[in-house]
C-alpha positions in Angstrom: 192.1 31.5 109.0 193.1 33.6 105.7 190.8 35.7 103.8 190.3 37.8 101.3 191.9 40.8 102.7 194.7 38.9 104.7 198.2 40.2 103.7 200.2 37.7 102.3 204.2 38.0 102.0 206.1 36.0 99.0 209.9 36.7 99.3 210.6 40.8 99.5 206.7 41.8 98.9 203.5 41.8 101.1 200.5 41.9 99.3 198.2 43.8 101.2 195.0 41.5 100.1 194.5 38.6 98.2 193.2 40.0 94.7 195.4 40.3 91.7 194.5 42.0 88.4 194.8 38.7 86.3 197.1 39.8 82.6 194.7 41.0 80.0 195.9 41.8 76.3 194.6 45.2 75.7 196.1 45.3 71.8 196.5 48.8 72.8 200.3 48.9 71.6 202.3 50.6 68.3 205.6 48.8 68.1 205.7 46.6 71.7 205.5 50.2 73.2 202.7 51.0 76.2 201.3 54.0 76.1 198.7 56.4 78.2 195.9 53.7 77.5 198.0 50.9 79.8 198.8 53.5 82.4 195.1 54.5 83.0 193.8 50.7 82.1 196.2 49.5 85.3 196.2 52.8 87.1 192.9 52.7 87.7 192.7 49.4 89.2 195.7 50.3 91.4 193.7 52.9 92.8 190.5 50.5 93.1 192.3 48.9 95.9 194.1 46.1 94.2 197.4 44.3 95.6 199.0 43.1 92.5 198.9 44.1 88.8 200.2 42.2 86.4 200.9 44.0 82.6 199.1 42.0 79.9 201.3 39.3 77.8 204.2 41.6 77.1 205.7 40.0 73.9 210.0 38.9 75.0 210.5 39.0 71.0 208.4 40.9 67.9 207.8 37.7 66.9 206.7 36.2 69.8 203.4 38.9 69.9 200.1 37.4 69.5 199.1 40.1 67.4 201.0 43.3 65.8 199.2 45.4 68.7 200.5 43.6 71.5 202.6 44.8 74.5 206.3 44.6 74.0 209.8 44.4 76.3 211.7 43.2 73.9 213.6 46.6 73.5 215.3 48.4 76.1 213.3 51.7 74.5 210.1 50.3 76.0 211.4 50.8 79.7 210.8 54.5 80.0 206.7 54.1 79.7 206.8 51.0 81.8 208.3 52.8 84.7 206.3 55.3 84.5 203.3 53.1 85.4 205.3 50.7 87.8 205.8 54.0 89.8 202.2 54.9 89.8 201.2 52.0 90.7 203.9 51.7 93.3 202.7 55.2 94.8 199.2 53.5 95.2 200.4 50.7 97.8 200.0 48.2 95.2 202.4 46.0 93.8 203.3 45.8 89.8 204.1 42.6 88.1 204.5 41.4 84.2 204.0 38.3 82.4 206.6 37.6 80.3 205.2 36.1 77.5 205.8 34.3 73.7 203.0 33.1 71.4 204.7 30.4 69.6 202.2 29.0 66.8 199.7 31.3 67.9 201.9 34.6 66.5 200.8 36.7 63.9 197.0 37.8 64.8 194.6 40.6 63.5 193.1 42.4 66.7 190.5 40.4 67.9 187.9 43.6 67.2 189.0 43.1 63.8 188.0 39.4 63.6 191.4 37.8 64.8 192.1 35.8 62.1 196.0 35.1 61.7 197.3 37.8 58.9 199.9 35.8 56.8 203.3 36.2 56.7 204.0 37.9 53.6 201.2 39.9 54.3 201.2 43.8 55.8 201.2 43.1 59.6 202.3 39.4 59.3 205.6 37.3 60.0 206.3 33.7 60.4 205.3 32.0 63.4 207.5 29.4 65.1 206.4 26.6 67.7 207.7 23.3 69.0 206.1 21.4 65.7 205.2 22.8 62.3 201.2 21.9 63.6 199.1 24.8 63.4 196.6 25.8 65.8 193.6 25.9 63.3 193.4 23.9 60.1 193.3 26.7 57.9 196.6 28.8 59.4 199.8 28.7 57.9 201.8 26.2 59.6 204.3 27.6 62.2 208.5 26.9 61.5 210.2 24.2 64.1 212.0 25.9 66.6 216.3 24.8 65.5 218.6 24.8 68.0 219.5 28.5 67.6 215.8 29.1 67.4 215.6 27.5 71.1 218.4 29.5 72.1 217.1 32.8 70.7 214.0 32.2 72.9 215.9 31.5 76.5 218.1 34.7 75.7 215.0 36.7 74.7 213.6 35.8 78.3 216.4 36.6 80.0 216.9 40.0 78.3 213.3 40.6 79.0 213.9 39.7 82.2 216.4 42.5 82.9 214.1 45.1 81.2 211.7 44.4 83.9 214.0 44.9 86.4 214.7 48.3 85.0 211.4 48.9 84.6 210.8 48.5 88.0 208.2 45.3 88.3 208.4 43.4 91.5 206.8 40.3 90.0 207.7 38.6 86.6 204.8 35.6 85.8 206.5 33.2 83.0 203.5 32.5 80.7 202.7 28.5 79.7 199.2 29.0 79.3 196.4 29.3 76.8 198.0 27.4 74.1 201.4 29.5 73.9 204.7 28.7 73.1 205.9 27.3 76.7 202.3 25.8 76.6 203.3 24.0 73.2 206.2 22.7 74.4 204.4 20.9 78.0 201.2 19.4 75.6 202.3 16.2 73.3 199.1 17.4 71.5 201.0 20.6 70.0 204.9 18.7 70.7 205.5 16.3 68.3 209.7 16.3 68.4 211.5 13.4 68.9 214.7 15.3 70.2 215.3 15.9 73.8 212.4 18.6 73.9 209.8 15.9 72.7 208.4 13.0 73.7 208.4 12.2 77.4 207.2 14.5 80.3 211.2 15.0 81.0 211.8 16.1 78.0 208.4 18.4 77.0 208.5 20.5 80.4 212.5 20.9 79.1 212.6 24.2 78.1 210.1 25.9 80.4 212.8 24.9 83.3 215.1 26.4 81.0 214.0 29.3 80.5 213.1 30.0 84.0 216.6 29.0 84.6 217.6 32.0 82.8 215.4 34.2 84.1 217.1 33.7 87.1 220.4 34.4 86.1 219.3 38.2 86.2 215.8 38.5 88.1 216.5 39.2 92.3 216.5 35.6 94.2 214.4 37.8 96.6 211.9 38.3 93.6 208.8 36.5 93.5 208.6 34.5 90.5 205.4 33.0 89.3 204.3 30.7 86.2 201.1 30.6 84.6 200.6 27.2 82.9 196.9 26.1 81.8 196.5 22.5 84.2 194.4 20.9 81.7 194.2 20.7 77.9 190.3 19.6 78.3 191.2 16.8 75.7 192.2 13.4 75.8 195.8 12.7 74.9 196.6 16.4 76.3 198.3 17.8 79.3 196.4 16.8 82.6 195.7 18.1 85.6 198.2 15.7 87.2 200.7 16.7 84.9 200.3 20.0 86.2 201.1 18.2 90.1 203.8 16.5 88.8 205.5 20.1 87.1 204.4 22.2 90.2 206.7 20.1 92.6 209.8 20.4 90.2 208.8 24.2 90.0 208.7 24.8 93.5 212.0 23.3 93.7 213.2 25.3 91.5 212.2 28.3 93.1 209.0 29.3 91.3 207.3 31.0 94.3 203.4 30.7 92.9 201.6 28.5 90.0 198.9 30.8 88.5 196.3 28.0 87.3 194.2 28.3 84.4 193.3 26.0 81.5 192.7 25.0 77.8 194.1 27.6 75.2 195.5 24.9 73.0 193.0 22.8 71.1 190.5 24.1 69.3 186.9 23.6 70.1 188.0 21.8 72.9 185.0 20.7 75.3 185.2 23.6 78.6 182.5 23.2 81.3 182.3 26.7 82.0 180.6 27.8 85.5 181.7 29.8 88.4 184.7 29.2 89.4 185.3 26.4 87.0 189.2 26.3 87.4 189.3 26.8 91.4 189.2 22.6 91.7 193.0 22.9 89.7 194.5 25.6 91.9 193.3 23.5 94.9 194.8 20.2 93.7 198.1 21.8 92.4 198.4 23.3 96.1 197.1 20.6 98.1 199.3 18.1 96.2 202.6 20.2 95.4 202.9 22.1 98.3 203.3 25.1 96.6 201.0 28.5 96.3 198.6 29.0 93.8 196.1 31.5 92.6 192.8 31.1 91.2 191.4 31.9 87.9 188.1 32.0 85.7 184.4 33.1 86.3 185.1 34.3 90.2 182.7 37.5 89.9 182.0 37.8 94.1 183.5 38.9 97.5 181.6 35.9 98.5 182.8 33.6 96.2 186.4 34.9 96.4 187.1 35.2 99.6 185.3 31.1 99.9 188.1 30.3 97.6 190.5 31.9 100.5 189.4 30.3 103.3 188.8 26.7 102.0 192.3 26.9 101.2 191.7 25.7 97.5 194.5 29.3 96.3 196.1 31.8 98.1 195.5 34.8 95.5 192.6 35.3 93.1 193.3 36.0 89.4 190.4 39.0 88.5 190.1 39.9 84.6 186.2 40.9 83.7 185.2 41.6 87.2 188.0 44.5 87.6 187.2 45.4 83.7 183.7 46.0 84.8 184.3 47.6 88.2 188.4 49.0 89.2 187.0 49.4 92.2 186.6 45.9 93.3 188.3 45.2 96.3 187.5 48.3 97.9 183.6 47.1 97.5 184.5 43.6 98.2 186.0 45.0 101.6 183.0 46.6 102.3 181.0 43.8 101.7 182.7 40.9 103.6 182.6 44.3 106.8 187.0 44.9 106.8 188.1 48.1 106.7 187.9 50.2 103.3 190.8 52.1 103.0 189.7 55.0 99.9 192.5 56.9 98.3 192.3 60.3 99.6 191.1 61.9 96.7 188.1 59.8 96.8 187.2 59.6 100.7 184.0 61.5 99.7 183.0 58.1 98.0 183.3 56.5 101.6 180.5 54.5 102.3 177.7 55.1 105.0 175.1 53.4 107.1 171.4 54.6 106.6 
């Protein structure tokens, strides 16, 4: 039976345990550019024992960023910093991964510390948001531009480039974002997709250019690459994307060759009813899996070894998703290890942390 420090191979990697450092936006960036902040914000949690990090949303366009702060790999400039912490982390015997992400309607942001309102576009800061409708997310934003033809276009080849940055950058995982109310995310819901062209209307046609993009993503990223999406598996409203939804795209995904469906939810309607508890979302990386066939990770108030490695061996995921828990302690897994009794391996530099008895 798995647990939570069985290795688990995908393709060309082997993850030496089953906790991932989920993507966290950090607005930490000038320009799309990481900096010494990202290095020690991932680092850290490299050396806390983790098997796979995953950069925050990095933005595949400057106007696909959620806010002017975010993470970019949208020029080939930003490669040189990347590498730098894809080599740390590499040196730590953990594995580094991005999500490759665009914002759609949701572009355009103040830092959230600042009150994350969106900053208009002929404002300082601000530029015109596009998305699969000219609906806004919130009443009172300015309404996002319909995505043309060569607007659609422009977003596959912005993946793609993207894509090959992160090869150069040397991740070993790219994560396609089509969660939390995001552009990939407005395409799936009908509540955000209101075309009537071949990416609108039926299921067919809404999950159209998420297969597309990931389609061109291929055409450069390593067939021996992992390749994971995130989607959200519930809009939490009626009339939104559902949970079987999420079944039905997993089991086109997996024949595509998507290798892992990281399963959150909600993101995409405002004030939309979440039943938040422990471990809320586990119950839609167990249905995806159990139902698809293919391998999924778990998301969302999992704060315990307990808990976590539970998830593991009920078979309900076969990787956990960690955000606040590795924010509030890097060191994690390695206490996680020592709780559930497996062998802690320290870095050597810290061995004098070791645990003892008595």
């Amino acid at each position: 039976m798995a647990h939570l420090f069985s290795p688990l191979k995908i393709k060309n990697i082997e993850l030496k345990n089953r906790i991932v450092v989920s993507p966290m936006c950090e607005y930490s960036s000038e320009d799309g550019f990481a900096n010494d902040w990202h290095l020690v914000h991932l680092g850290s949690k490299a050396v806390g024992g983790a098997a796979l990090l995953i950069t925050e949303a990095a933005a595949v366009s400057a106007e696909g960023r959620i806010t002017f702060a975010d993470l970019g790999i949208y020029k080939d400039e930003h490669i040189t910093k990347l590498r730098q912490i894809t080599d740390f982390i590499h040196a730590q015997g953990a594995i580094a991964g991005t999500q490759l992400a665009h914002a759609g309607r949701k572009a355009s942001h103040d830092k959230p510390w600042n009150g994350g309102k969106q900053i208009p576009s002929d404002q300082p800061n601000g530029w015109k948001a596009f998305a699969p409708s000219p609906v806004p997310f919130k009443d009172d934003e300015e309404a996002p531009l319909e995505l043309d033809k060569a607007g659609l276009e422009k977003v596959k080849a912005d993946f793609k480039a993207a894509a090959g940055r992160a090869i150069a950058a040397g991740f070993k995982v790219i994560e396609l974002h089509g969660a939390h109310g995001y552009l990939l995310h407005q395409f799936l819901s009908p509540i955000s997709n209101k075309r009537t062209d071949e990416y609108g209307g039926p299921f067919e046609n809404r999950i159209r250019l998420l297969l597309e993009v990931i389609a061109a993503v291929q055409e450069v990223w390593p067939a021996e690459n992992p390749l994971f999406v995130r989607i959200s598996a519930t809009d939490w409203t009626e009339g939104g994307w559902t949970a079987d939804d999420s079944v039905a795209l997993a089991k086109i995904l997996k024949d595509t060759g998507v290798d892992l469906i990281d399963c959150s939810t909600g993101g995409n309607v405002v004030n939309a009813k979440i039943p938040l508890k422990p471990g809320y979302q586990v119950e839609f990386a167990a249905k995806v899996k159990k139902e698809s066939g293919i391998l999924t990770g778990a998301v969302g108030l999992i704060t315990t070894s307990s808990q976590a490695t539970e998830i593991i061996q009920e078979g309900e995921a076969d990787l956990i998703f960690l955000a606040r828990e590795m924010l509030r302690d890097p060191h994690f897994p390695l206490r996680a290890a020592h709780e559930l009794g497996h062998e802690v391996k320290w870095p050597v530099q810290y061995e004098r942390a070791k645990w003892h008895n008595g």
